[in-house]
N, C-alpha and C positions, 0 to 999 in steps of 0.2 A: 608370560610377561610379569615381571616384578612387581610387585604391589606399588613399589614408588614411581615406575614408568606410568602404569597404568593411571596413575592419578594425574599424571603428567597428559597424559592423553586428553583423559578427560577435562583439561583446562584447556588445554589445543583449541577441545571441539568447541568451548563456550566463547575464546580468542573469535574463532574461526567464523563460527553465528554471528559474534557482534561487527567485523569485520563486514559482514555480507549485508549486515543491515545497513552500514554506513554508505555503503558505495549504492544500495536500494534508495536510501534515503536524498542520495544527493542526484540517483537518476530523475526522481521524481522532484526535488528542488529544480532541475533543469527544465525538467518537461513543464511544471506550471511558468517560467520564468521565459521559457519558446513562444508558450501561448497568450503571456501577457503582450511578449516585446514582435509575435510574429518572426519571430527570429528562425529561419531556416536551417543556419549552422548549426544553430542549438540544438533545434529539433535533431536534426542529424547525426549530432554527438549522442544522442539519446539511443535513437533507432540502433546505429551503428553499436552501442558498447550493449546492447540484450545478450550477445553472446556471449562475453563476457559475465553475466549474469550468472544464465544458463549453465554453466560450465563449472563454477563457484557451487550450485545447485547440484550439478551431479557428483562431485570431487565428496563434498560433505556429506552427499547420502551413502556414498563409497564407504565415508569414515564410520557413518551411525551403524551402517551397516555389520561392518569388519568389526565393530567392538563390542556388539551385539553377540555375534556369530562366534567370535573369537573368546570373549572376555565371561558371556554368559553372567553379564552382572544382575542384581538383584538387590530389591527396593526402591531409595531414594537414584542410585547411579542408573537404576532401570528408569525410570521414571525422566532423568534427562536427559540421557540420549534418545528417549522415544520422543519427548516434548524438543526436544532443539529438530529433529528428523519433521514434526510437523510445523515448527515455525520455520523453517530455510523454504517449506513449502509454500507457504503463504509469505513470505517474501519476495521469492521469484514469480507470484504471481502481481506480488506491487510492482516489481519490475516490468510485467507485461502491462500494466497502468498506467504504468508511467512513458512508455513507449506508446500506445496508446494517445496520451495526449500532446505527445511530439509528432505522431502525424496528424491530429487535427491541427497543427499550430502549423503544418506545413502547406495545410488544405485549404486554409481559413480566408474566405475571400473579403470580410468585416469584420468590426464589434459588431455584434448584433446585442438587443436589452443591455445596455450598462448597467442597468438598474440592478442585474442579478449579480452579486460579487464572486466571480468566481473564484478569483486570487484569495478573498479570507473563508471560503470555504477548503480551498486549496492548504492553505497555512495551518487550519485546525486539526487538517488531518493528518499532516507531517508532523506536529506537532502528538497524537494520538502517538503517530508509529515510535517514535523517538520515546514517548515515556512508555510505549510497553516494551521497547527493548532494553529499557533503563532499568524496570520491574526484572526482566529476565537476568541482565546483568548481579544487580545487587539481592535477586531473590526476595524484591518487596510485594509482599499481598496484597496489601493495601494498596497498592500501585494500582495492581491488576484491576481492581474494583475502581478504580477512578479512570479509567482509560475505559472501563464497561460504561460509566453514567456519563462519559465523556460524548459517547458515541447518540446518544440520546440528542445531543444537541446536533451532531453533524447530521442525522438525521431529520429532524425538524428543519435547518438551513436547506438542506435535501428538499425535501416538499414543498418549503417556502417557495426556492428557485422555481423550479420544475411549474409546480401556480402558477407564478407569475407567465413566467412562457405562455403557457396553456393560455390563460386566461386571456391576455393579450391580442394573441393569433385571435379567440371567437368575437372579443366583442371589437377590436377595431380591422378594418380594414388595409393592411399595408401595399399591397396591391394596386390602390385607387393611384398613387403614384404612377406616372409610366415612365421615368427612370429606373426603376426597379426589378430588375431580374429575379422575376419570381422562382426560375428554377434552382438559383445561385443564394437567395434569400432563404429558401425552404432548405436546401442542404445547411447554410449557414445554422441555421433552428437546430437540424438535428445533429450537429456536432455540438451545438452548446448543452444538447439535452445529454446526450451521450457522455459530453465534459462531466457533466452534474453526478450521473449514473457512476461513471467509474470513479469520482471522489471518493463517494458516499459506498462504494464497494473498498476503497483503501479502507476507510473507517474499519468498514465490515474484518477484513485482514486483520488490524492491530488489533480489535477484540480475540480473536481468535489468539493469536499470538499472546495475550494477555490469560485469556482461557488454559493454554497448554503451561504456562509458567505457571501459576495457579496451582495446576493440577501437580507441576513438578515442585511445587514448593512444602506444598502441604496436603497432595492425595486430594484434592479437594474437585469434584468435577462439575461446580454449582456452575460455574461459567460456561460451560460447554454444551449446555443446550439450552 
């Protein structure tokens, strides 16, 4: 392959990545927007387009693959096509996240706790993925490192919520009511605990995804464990 194709390629696969990000990004806009509004179509747009995902997912490991295999590059070009190969991975798995929380919003028999915001825990983490694929985009370092101390706070919102829950269920009684389906109450608990869990795992993703841009930008592997 000609030296100028082959850079041509390599711009493809970086198109290709942020592409994949943007249609993760807006599965996952859908899925917290199902669950706010209990919107079933939504949700269902969600569930229904994983495939779609998925398949974007294999096409791209096809490419990292084949210019690996093919191109046998070295250095900085090794370094990202290995780093895009491990961020489309942790993308398609926000994708499975984001599906995820369109079937809770399909499930969802209440609000249960309003008190726990899950919409702006929701939002900081979209918010996460979108600047570490911007890091990836423009090749900012610094980026990287602000989406790591970013995750510091989705985590603390993380445990805040999840408390509250906990805390809640031991010292009051919800039960005492007998309009209350306790078995419909207790499910409702654990999808909002489950909501909280798979947030705070997108966080987890964009760090990573910040991690492997990092590593492609400047050899650097401080982020990655």
């Amino acid at each position: 392959m000609p030296r100028q194709e082959y850079q041509e390629s390599l711009s493809n696969l970086r198109d290709d990545v942020l592409y994949m990000s943007e249609v993760v990004a807006e599965r996952l806009r859908l899925g917290l927007d199902a669950l706010e509004q209990k919107d079933r179509d939504t949700a269902k747009e969600v569930v229904d387009g994983d495939d779609e995902v998925n398949q974007m997912y294999l096409d791209l490991e096809a490419e990292c693959v084949n210019l690996i295999a093919l191109q046998q590059p070295v250095a900085s070009d090794l370094r990202f096509i290995a780093a895009s190969f491990k961020i489309i991975t942790d993308l398609e798995r926000i994708g499975d996240l984001a599906v995820n929380l369109a079937q809770y919003a399909m499930d969802a028999e209440r609000d249960v706790f309003p008190e726990v915001d899950v919409q702006q825990i929701g939002v900081e983490t979209l918010e996460m993925l979108e600047a570490s694929m911007a890091a990836y985009a423009n090749e900012d370092a610094d980026a990287c490192y602000g989406v790591a101390d970013h995750d510091d706070d989705i985590d603390a919102m993380c445990e805040a919520a999840s408390t509250t829950v906990v805390r809640d269920l031991i010292e009051s009684d919800p039960f005492s009511e007998q309009t209350i389906d306790a078995e419909a109450y207790m499910q409702d608990i654990s999808r909002l605990l489950l909501t909280i869990r798979d947030l705070e795992r997108v966080g987890d993703h964009a760090v990573n995804i910040a991690a492997r841009t990092l590593y492609m930008i400047e050899d650097d592997a401080e982020l990655l464990y």
